[in-house]
C-alpha positions as CSV (number, residue, x, y, z in Angstrom):
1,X,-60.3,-310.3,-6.6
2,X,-64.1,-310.3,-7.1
3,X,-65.6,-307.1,-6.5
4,X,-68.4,-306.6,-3.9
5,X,-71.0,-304.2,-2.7
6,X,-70.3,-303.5,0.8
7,X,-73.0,-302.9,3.2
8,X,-71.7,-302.2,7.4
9,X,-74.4,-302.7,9.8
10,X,-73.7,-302.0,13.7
11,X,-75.5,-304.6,15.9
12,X,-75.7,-303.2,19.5
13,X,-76.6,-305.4,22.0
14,X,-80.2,-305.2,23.6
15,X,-79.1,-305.9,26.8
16,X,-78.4,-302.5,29.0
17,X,-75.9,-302.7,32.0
18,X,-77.4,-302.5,35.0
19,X,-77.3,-299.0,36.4
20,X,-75.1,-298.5,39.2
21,X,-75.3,-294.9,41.2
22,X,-72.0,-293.8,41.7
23,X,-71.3,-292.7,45.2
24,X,-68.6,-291.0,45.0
25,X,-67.8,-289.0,41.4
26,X,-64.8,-290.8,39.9
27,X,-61.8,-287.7,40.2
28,X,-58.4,-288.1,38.7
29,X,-55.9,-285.5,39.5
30,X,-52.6,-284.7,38.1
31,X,-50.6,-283.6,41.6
32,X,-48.1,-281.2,39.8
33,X,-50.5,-278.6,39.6
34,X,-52.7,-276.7,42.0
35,X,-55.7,-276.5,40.1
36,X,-59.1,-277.8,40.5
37,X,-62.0,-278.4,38.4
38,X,-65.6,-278.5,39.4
39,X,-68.3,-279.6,37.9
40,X,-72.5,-279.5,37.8
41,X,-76.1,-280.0,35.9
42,X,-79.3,-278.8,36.9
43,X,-80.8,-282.5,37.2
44,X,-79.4,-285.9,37.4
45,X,-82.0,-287.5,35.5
46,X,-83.1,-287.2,32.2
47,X,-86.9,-287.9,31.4
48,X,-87.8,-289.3,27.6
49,X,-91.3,-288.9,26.7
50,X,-93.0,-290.0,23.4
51,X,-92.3,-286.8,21.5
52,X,-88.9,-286.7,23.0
53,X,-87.2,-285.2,19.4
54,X,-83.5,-284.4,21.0
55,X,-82.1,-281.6,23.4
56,X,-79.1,-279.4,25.0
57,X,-78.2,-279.7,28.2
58,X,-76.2,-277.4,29.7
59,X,-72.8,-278.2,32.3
60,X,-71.9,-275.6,34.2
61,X,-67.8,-275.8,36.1
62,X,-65.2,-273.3,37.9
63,X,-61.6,-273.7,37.3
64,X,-60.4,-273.3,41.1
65,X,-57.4,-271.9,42.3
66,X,-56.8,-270.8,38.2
67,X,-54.0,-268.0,37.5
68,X,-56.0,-265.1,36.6
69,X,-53.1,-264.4,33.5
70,X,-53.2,-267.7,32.3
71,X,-56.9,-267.3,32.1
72,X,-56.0,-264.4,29.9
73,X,-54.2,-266.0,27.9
74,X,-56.0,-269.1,27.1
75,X,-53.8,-271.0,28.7
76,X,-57.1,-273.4,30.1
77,X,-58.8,-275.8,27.9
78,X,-61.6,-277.7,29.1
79,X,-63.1,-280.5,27.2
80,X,-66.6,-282.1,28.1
81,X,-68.1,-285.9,27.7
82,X,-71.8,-287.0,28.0
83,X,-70.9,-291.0,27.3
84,X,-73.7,-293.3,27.1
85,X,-73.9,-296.9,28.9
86,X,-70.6,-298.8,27.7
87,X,-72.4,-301.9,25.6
88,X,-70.6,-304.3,23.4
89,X,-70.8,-303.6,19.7
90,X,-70.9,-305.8,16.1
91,X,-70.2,-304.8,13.3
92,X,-71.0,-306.9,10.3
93,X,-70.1,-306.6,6.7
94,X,-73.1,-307.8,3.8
95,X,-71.6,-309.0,0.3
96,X,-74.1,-310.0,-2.4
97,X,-73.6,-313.5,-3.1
98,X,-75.8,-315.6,-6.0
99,X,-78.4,-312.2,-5.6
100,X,-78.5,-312.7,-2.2
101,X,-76.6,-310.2,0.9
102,X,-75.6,-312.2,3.2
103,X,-73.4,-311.8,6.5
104,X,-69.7,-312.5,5.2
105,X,-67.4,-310.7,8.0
106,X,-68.1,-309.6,11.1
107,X,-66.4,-308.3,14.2
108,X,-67.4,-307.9,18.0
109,X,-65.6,-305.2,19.9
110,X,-65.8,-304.9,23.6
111,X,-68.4,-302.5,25.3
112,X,-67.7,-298.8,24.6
113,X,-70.3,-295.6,24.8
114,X,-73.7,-296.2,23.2
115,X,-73.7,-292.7,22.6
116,X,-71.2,-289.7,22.7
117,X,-71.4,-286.1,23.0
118,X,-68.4,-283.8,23.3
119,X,-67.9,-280.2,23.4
120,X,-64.3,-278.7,24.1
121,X,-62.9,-274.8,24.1
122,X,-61.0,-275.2,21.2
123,X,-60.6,-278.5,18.4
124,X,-58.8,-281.3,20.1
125,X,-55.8,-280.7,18.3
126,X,-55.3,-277.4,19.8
127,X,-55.4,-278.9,22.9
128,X,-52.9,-281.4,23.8
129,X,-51.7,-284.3,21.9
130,X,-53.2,-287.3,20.5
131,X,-51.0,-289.9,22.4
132,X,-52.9,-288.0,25.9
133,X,-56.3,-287.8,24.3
134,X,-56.1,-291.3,23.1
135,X,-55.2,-292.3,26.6
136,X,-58.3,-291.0,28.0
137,X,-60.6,-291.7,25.4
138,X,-61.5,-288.1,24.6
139,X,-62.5,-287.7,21.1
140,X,-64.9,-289.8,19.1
141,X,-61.7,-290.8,16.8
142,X,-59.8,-292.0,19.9
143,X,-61.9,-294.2,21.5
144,X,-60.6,-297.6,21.7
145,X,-62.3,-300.4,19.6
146,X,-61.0,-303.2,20.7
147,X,-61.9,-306.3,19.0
148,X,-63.2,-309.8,20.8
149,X,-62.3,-313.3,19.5
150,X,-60.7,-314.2,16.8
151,X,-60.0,-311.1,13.7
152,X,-58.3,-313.3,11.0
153,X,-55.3,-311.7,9.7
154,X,-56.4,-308.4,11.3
155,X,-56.6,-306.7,7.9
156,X,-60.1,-305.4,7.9
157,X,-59.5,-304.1,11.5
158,X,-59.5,-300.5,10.3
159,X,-61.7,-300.9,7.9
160,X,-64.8,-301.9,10.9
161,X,-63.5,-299.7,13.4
162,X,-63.6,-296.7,10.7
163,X,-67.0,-298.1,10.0
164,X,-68.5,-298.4,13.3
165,X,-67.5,-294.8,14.0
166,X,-69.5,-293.5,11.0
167,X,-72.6,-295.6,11.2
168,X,-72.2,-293.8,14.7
169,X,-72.0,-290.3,13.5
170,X,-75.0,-290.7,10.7
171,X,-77.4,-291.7,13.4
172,X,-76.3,-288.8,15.9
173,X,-75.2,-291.1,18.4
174,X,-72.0,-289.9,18.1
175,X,-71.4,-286.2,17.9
176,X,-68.8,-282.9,18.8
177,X,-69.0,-279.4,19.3
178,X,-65.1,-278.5,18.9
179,X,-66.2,-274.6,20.5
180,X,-69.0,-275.8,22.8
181,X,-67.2,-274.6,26.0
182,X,-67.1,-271.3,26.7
183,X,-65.8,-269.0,29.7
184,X,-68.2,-266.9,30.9
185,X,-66.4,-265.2,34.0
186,X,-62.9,-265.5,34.9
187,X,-63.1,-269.6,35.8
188,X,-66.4,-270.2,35.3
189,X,-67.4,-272.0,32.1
190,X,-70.6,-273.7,30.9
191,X,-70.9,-276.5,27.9
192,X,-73.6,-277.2,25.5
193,X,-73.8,-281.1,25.4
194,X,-76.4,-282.7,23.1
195,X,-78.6,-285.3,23.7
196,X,-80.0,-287.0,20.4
197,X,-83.5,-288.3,20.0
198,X,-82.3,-291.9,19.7
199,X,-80.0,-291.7,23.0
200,X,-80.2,-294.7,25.0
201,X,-81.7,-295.2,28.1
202,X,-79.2,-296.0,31.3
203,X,-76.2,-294.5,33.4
204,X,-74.9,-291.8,31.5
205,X,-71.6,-289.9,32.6
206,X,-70.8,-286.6,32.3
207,X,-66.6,-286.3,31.8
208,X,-65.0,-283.0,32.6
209,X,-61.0,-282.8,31.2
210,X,-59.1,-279.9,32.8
211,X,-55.8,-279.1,30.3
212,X,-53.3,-276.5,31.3
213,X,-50.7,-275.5,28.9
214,X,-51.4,-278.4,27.0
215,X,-50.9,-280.5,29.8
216,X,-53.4,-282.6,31.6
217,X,-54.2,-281.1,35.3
218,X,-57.7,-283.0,36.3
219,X,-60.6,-285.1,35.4
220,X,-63.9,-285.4,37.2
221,X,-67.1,-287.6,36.6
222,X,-70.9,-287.1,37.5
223,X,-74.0,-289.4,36.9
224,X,-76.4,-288.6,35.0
225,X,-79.6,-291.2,34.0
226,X,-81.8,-291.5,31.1
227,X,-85.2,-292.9,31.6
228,X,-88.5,-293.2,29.6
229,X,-91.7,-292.3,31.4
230,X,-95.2,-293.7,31.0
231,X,-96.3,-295.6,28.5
232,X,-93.0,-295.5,26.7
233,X,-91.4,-296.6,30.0
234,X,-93.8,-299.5,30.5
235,X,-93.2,-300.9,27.2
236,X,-89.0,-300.5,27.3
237,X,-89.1,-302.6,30.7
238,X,-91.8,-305.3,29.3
239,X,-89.9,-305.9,26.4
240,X,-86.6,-306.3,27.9
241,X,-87.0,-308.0,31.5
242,X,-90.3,-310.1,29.6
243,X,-89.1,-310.6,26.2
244,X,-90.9,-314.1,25.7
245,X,-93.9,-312.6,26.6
246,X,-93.3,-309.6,24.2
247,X,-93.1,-311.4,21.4
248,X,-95.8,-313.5,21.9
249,X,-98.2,-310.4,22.8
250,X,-96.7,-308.7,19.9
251,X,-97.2,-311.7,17.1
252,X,-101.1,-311.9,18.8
253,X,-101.5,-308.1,18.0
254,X,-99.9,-308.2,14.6
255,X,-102.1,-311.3,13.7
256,X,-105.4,-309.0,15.3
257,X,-104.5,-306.2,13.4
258,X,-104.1,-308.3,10.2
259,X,-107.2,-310.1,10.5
260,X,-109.7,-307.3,11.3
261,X,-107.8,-305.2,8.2
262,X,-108.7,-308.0,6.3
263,X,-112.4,-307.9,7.2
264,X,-112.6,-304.3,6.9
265,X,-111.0,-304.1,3.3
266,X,-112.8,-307.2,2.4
267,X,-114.9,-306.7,-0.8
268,X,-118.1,-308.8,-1.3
């Protein structure tokens, strides 16, 4: 078998869902236990300005009705999820062909989080196991990639997913804190979620897992939205809900721009 440079590239789609508030915060509950979890931010909405270069936000929760000696014991585990706007993903795989990279393979996989930020009180592992944290997404290794259309034999399934999750990571989209939830009285706790430079703008959600004993007790979900202000907003919404128009402005400014450069270089 001919050998081949590999090159992955992740395609995201341009098009952003469009932002629903959510009325009511999603809540599972697991009835066999007692205990409640509770969580919230200082804001709802996140502002991006030009020299927007990446932040912490903080999420503050109580553990209600929590067993004061199983709080001693470290019997709590708490994990916490900023998840970008679900979008569907390509990934694409380049071979070098007569000189030439060119788009050989490709897969599409149905909408999951443009961006991911997790912090938990201890690594996953410690927590529960990976059959329950797969089942709820919670991890960047356990959410589901599932693929669209046709994959041929299905052999270079693992191969894409593995890839899409490390293009992820190298751009910061994806990131985890495995100690970024800390008690800091009795059931209070506050996590340390990060928001990179390059997060996308769109409803956000902010996931808080309640584990007791290893054992899943309680999940709750708050909104949280990420908008560009100004001159950075006016551009993001001319480009996408005018996008002939955008091009054509931005061809006529590129053209400008080449033309008086070459009048201003030009030597006589």
């Amino acid at each position: 078998m001919r050998s081949a440079v590999l090159l992955l590239v992740v395609s995201l789609c341009t098009a952003v869902p469009a932002m629903a508030q959510l009325a009511d915060p999603p809540v599972t509950v697991n009835e066999k236990f007692s205990e409640r979890i509770d969580i919230g931010i200082s804001t709802n909405e996140i502002a991006i300005t030009s020299d927007f270069s990446g932040a912490d936000i903080t999420v503050f929760g109580a553990i209600e009705g929590a067993d004061e000696l199983l709080l001693a014991t470290f019997a709590y585990d708490v994990v916490v999820a900023l998840e970008g706007p679900r979008i569907p993903t390509t990934v694409r795989r380049k071979e070098r062909v007569a000189g030439i990279w060119i788009n050989r393979h490709s897969i599409r996989f149905e909408p999951i989080p443009a961006s991911y930020s997790m912090s938990s009180t201890r690594p996953l592992p410690n927590i529960t196991n990976l059959m329950e944290l797969a089942s709820r997404d919670i991890g960047i290794n356990n959410i589901r990639l599932v693929p669209t259309g046709g994959v041929g034999d299905g052999s270079r399934l693992t191969e894409f997913r593995d890839a899409l999750r490390r293009i992820k990571q190298a751009s910061g989209l994806y990131q985890r804190h495995p100690t970024g939830v800390q008690f800091i009285s009795k059931a209070l706790f506050r996590a340390a979620v990060r928001l990179p430079a390059n997060i996308p703008v769109g409803q956000h959600e902010v996931r808080a897992v309640l584990y007791k004993n290893n054992q899943f007790v309680m999940e709750k979900v708050i909104p949280l939205r990420v908008v560009k202000t100004g001159l950075e907003q006016f551009i993001y919404n001319f480009a996408h809900n005018y996008s002939l128009a955008y091009g054509l402005v931005a061809v006529l400014l590129a053209t400008l721009t080449g033309w008086l450069g070459s009048i201003i270089f030009r030597k006589d």
